[in-house]
C-alpha positions in Angstrom: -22.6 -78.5 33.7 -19.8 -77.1 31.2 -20.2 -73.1 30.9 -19.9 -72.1 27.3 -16.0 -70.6 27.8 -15.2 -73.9 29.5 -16.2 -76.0 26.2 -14.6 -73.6 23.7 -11.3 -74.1 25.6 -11.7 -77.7 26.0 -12.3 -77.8 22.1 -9.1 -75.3 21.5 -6.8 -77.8 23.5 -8.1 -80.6 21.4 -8.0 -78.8 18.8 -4.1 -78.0 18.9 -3.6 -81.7 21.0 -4.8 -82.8 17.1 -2.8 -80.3 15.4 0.5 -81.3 17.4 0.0 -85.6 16.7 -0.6 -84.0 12.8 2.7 -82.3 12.7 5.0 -84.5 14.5 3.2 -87.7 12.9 2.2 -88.9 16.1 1.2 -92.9 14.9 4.4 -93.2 13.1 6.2 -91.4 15.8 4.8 -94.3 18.2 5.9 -96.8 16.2 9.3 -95.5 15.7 9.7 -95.3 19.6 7.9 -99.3 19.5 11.2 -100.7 17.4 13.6 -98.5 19.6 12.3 -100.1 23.1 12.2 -103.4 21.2 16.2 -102.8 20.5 17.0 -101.8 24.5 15.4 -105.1 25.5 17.2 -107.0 23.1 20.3 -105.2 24.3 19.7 -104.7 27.9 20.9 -107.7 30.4 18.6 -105.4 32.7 15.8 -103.5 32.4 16.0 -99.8 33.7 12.7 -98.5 32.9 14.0 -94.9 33.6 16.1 -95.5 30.2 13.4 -96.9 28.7 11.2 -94.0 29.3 14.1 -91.3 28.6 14.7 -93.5 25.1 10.8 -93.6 24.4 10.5 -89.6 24.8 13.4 -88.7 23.3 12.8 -91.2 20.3 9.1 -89.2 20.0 10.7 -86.2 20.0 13.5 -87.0 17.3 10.8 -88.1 14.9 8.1 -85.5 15.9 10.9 -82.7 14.9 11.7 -84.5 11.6 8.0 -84.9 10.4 7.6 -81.3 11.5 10.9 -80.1 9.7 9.1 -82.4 7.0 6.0 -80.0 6.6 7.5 -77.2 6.8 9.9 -77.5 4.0 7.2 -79.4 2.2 4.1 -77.0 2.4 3.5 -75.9 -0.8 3.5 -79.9 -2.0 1.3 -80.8 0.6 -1.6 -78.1 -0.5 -1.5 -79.8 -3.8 -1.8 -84.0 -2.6 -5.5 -84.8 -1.4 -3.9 -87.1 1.9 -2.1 -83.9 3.0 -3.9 -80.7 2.4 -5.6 -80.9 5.5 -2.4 -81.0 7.6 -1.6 -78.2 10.0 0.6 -75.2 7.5 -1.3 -76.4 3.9 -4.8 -75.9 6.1 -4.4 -72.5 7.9 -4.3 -73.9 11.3 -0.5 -73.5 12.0 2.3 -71.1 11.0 5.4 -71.9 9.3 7.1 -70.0 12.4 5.0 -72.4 15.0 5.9 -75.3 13.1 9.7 -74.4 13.4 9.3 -73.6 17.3 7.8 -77.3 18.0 10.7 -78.7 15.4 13.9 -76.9 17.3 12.2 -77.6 20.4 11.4 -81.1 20.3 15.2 -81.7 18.7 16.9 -80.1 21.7 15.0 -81.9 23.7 14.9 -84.8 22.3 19.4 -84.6 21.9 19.2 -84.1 25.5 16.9 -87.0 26.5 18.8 -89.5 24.7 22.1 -88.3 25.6 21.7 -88.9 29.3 21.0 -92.3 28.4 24.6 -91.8 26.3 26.3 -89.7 24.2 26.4 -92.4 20.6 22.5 -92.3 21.1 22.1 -88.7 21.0 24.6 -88.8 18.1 22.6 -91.2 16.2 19.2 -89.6 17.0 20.2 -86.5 15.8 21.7 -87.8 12.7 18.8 -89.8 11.6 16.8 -85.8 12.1 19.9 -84.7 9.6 19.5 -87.2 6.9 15.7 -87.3 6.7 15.0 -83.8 6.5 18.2 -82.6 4.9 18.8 -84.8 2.6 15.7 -87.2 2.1 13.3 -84.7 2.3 14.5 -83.0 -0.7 15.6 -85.7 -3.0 12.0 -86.9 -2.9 11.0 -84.5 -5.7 14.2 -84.9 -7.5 14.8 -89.1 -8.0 13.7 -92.3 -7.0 16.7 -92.9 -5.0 15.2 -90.9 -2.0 13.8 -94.0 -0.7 17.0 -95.2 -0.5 18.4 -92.4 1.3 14.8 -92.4 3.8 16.0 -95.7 4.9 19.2 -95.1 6.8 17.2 -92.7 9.1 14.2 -95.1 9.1 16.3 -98.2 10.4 18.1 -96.5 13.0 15.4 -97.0 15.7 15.6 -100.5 16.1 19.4 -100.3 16.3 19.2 -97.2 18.8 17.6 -98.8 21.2 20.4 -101.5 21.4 23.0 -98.5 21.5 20.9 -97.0 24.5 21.1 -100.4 26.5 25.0 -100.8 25.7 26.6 -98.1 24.8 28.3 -100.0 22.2 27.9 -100.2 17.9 28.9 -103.3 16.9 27.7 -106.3 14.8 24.2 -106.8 16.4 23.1 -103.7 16.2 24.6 -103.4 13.0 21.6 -106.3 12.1 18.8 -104.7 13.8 20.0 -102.0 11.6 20.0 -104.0 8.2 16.6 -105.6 8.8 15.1 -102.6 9.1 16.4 -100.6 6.4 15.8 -103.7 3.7 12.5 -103.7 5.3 11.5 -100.3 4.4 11.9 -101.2 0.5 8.7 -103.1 -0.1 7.0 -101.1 2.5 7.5 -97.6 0.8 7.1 -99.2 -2.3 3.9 -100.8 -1.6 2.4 -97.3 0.2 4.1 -95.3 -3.0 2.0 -97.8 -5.4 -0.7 -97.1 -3.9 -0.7 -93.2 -3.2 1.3 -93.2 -7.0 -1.2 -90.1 -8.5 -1.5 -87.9 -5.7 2.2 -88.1 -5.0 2.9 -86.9 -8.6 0.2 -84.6 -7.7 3.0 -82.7 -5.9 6.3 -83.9 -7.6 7.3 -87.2 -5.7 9.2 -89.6 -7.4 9.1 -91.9 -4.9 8.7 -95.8 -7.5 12.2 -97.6 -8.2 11.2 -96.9 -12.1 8.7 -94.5 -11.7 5.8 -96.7 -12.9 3.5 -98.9 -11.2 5.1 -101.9 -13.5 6.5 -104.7 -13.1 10.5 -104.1 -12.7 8.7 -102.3 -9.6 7.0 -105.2 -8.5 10.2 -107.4 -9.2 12.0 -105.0 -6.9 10.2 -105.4 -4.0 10.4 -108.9 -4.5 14.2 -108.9 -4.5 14.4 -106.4 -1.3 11.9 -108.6 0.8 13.5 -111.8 0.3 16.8 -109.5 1.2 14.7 -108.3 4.1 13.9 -112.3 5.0 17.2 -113.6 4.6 18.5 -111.2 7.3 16.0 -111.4 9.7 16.9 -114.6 10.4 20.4 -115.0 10.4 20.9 -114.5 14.2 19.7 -118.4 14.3 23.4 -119.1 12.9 25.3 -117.5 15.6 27.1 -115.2 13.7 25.8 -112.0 15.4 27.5 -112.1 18.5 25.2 -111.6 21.4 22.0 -111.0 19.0 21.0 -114.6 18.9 17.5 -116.4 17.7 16.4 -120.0 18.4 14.9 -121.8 15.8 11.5 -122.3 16.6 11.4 -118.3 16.8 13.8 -118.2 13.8 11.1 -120.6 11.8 7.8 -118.0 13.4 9.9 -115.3 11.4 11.2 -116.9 8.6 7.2 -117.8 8.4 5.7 -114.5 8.6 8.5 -112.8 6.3 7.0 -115.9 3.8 3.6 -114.0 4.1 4.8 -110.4 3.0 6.5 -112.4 0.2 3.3 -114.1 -1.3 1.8 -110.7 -1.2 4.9 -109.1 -2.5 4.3 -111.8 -5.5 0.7 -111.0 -6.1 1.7 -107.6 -6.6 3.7 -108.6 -9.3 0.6 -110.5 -10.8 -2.0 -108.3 -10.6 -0.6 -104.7 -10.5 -3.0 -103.0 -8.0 -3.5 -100.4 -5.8 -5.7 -103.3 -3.7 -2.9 -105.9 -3.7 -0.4 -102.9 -2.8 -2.2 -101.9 0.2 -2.2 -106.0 1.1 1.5 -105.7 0.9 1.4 -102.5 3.0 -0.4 -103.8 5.3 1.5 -107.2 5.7 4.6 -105.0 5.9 3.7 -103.5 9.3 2.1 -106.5 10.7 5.6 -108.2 9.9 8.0 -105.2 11.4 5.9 -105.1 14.8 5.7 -109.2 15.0 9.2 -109.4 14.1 10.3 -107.3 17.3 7.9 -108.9 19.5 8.9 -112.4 18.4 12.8 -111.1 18.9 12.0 -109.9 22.2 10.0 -112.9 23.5 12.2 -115.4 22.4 15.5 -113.6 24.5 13.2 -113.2 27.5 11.2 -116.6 27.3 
């Protein structure tokens, strides 16, 4: 039987267990660290699961500290947008200065964790922290081309992981790079349609035009068939040792088809329903992607 000071500490840890996934973004974080273990086994002619374990921490804590840079710098903003005024500063339950202490900590950390793995992985990691929160992070209130900024730092997990494997940057990272970053187009797009009036609740310009219209629409069209096109062209051999056969080149080419259709109805019908579709369809198609890369090297 739980004594009473036994249950109020066992809701205080979850309570601040809660608070800390909240600040460092803890699904998106998991994701993140998903494409960068995809990227090692693509990369890897062996598995050392003691790399793969020093990538998957460090890549948790690169992203934790740049969501929790992220809310610091963005606190006032948050208090005013509906989907983040319960987050840790805008709500009360954390201080800026706490905030900050998990940030630095989990960067040095994390720049440690990945540089024993090797020294351009660190280098890249802590990069990608640079560009979202100093530069991405503050164009988001001041033009449309933020998103473009956002996704250098958002493709460089899949490409880390390839880096961690090899120590080496070269042309098939460089791919794992580019499929990523034209991925992120329709998918920021599609979550910007849909959250459109809170985010100008607190400033964001984060549409191509600024409207949920149609040269909108017809832009994520144009970047997901981008997105397609290079997800694919490993099946030509033209990516050195990043290679695709073509029944797994056709599964991709297939599923990339799918976000397109919905990237299409979008452009019909112009709602927040058909945007979260696309949204949807987006992450289905980023994770199967990297699974179908990953079983087609191994199988």
């Amino acid at each position: 039987m739980k004594t009473a000071v036994g249950t109020a500490k066992t809701n205080t840890f979850a309570a601040v267990f809660s608070d800390f996934k909240e600040i460092t973004k803890a699904r998106l974080a998991v994701s993140v660290v998903f494409s960068s273990i995809a990227g090692y086994f693509l990369g890897a002619e062996e598995i050392n699961w003691i790399s793969v374990a020093l990538l998957a921490f460090g890549g948790y804590c690169m992203v934790g500290a740049s969501n929790a840079y992220n809310q610091v710098i963005e606190r006032d903003l948050d208090a005013l947008m509906d989907r983040t005024k319960n987050r840790p500063i805008p709500a009360g339950r954390m201080s800026v200065n706490q905030a900050m202490g998990i940030a630095i900590t989990l960067t040095l950390v994390g720049v440690v964790a990945l540089y024993f793995l090797n020294a351009q992985t660190a280098m890249f990691g802590a990069i990608s922290i640079f560009l979202y929160t100093s530069v991405y992070t503050p164009l988001k209130t001041k033009t449309p081309l933020a998103v473009f900024v956002g996704a250098f730092p958002g493709a460089i997990p899949f490409m880390l992981g390839w880096v961690a494997a090899t120590n080496d940057f070269g042309i098939e990272p460089g791919t794992l790079f580019m499929i990523q970053f034209f991925w992120q187009f329709p998918h920021f797009w599609a979550l910007g349609w849909m959250l459109d009036e809170d985010y100008k609740k607190g400033g964001f310009k984060m549409l191509p035009t600024g409207k949920k219209d149609g040269a909108t629409a017809l832009q994520i069209i144009m970047y997901t068939i981008w997105m397609l096109l290079i997800s694919v062209i490993p099946v030509f051999g033209i990516t050195g040792s990043l290679q695709l056969s073509i029944p797994a080149a056709i599964v991709v080419f297939l599923m990339g088809m799918v976000m397109l259709m919905f990237a299409f109805r979008l452009y019909e019908k112009r709602d927040n329903a058909t945007a979260r579709k696309l949204m949807l369809a987006s992450v289905s198609y980023i994770t199967l992607m990297q699974v179908v890369y990953v079983a087609d090297k191994l199988i």
